[in-house]
C-alpha positions as CSV (number, residue, x, y, z in Angstrom):
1,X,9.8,-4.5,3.9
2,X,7.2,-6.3,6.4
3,X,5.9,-3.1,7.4
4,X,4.8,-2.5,3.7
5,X,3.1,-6.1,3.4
6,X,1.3,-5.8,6.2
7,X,0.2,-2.5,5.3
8,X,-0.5,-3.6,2.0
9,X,-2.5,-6.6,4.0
10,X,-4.6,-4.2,5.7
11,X,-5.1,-2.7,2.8
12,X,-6.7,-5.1,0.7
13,X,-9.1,-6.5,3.1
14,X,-10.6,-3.2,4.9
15,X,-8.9,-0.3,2.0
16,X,-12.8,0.2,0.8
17,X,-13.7,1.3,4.6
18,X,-11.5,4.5,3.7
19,X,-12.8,8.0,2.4
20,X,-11.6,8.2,-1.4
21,X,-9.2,10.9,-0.1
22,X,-7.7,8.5,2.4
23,X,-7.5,5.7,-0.1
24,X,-5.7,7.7,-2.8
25,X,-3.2,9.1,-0.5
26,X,-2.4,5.3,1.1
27,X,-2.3,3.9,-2.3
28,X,0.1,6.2,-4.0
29,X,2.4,5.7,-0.2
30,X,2.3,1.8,-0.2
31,X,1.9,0.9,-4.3
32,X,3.1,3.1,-6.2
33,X,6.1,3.8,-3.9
34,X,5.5,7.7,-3.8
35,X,7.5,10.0,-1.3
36,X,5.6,12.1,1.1
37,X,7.2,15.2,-0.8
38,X,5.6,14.0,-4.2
39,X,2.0,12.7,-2.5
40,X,2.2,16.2,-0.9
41,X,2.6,17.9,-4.1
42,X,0.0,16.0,-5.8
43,X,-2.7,16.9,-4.0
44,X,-2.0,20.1,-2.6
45,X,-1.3,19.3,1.1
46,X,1.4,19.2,3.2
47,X,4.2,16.5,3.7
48,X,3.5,16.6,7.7
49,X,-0.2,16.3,6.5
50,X,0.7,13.1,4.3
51,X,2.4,11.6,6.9
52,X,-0.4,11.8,9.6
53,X,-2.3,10.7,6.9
54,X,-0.6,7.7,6.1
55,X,-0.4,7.0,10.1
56,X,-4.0,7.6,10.6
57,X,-4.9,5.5,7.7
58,X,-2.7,2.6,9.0
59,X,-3.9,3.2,12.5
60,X,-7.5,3.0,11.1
61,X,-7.5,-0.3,9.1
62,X,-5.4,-2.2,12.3
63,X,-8.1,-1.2,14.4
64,X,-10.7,-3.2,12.0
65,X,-8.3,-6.4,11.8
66,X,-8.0,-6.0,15.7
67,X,-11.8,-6.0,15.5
68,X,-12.7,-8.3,13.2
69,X,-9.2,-10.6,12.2
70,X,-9.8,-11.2,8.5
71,X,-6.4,-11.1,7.6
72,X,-5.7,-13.8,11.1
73,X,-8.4,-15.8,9.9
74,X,-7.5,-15.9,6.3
75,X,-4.1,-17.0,7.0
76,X,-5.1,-19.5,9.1
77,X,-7.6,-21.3,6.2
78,X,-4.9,-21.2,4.1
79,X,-2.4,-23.1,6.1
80,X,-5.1,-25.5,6.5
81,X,-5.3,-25.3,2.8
82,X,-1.4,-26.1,2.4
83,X,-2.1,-29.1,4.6
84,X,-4.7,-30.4,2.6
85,X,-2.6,-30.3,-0.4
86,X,0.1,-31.7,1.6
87,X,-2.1,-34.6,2.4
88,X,-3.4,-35.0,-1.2
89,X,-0.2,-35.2,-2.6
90,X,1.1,-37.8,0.2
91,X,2.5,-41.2,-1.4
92,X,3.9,-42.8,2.4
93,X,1.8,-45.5,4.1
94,X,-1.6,-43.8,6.0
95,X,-4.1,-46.1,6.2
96,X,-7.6,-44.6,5.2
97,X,-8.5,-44.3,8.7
98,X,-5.5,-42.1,9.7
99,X,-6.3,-40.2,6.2
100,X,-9.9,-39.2,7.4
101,X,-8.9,-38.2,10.7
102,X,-6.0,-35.9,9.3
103,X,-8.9,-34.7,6.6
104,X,-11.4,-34.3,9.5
105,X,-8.8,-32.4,11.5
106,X,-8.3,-30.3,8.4
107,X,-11.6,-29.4,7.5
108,X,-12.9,-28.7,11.5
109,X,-10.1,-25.7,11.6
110,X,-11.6,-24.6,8.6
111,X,-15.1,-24.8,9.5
112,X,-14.1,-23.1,13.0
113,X,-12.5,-20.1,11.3
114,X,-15.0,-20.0,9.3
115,X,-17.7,-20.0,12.0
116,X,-15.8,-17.3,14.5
């Protein structure tokens, strides 16, 4: 199950990098749940060929996060994100000093993300 969210990850940040063979073949293996057998059939190539496809394909769209880590630095602003709400939804006792330095903290690993 991992393996088909990260792949479905990958997808959505660097899937428009693909040929619009490539991106038919991944979307009917990770979405719509398709055998290699019924992708083969469906567009007139073999099931070996799907499946170096599909590896190719995956292969491919690592090699951009590994290059340029969207999907790292997306998850990263949203835990900061999660934190903030955390913090906004706080009722203990931080005084307003503490509060802006947790805030501050907060919105510097944004910024740095958002800067690398």
């Amino acid at each position: 199950m991992e393996k088909i969210v990260e792949q479905g990850l990958l997808y959505d940040f660097y899937g428009e990098l693909l040929t619009e063979h490539q991106r038919q073949v991944y979307e009917a293996a990770v979405y719509d749940d398709m055998s290699l057998t019924e992708i083969a059939d469906e567009h007139g190539i073999s099931k070996q060929g799907v499946h170096d496809l599909i590896k190719r394909c995956t292969k491919t769209l690592q090699g951009y996060e590994d290059k340029l880590h969207m999907i790292r630095r997306f998850e990263a602003i949203k835990e900061s994100a999660k934190e903030l709400k955390s913090v906004s939804d706080y009722n203990g006792d931080m005084s307003d000093e503490e509060l802006r330095k947790r805030l501050g903290s907060i919105s510097d690993r944004i910024l740095e993300e958002l800067n690398n």
